[in-house]
C-alpha positions in Angstrom: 111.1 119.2 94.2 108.0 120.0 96.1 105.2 117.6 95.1 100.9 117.6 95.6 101.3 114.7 98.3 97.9 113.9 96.7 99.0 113.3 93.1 101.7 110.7 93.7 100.3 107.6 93.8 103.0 105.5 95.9 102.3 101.7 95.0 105.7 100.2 97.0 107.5 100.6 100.1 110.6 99.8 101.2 110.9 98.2 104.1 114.2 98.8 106.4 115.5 98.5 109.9 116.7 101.7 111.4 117.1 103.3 114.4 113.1 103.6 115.9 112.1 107.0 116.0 108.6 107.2 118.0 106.0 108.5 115.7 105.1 110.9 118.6 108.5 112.6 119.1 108.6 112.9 115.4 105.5 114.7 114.8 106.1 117.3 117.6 109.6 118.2 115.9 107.4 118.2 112.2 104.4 120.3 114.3 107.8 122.5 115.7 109.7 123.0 112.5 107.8 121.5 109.5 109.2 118.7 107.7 112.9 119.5 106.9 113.8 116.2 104.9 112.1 115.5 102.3 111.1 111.8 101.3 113.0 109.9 98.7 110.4 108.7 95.7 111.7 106.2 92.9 109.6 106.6 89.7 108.2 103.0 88.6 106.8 102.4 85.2 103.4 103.5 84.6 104.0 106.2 86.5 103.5 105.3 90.0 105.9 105.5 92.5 107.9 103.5 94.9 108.8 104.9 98.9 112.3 104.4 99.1 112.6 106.8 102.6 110.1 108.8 104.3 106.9 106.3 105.9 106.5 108.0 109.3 107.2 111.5 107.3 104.0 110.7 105.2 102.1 109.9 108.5 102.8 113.1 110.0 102.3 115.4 106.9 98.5 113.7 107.0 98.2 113.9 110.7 98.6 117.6 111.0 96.5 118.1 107.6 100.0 119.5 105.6 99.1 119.2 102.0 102.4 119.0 100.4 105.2 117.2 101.0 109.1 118.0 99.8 109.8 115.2 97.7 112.9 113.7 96.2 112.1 112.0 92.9 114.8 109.4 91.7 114.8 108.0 88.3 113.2 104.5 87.5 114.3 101.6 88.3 115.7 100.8 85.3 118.1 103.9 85.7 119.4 103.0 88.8 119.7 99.3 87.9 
């Protein structure tokens, strides 16, 4: 699903250690090729939602002006336990 990055409000994040990619090298290949993978999104209740992947993604998309974002929307949290 392709998604307004301006109409989802993201309210968490999720925080987790992975292989650093510099912000820099990341935004060349996004400038390059657009962004291929989209982030991953978990609905919370009242409609917000919660960044399960995709920070530096997010900071790219709004450092080259992009204004949309492909999004993956999971179900709530209550659906996925």
């Amino acid at each position: 699903m392709i998604s307004d990055a301006t109409s989802i409000a993201i309210t968490d994040i999720v925080h987790r250690r992975r292989r650093e990619v510099p912000v820099a090298l990341m935004l060349r290949s996004v400038m390059d090729r657009g962004i291929v993978v989209p982030i991953t999104v978990r609905v919370n209740y009242g409609g917000t939602y919660k960044l399960i992947d995709g920070l530096k993604r997010i900071v790219c998309q709004e450092a080259l002006g992009f204004k949309t974002i492909p999004a993956l929307i999971i179900g709530t949290e209550r659906e996925n336990g």
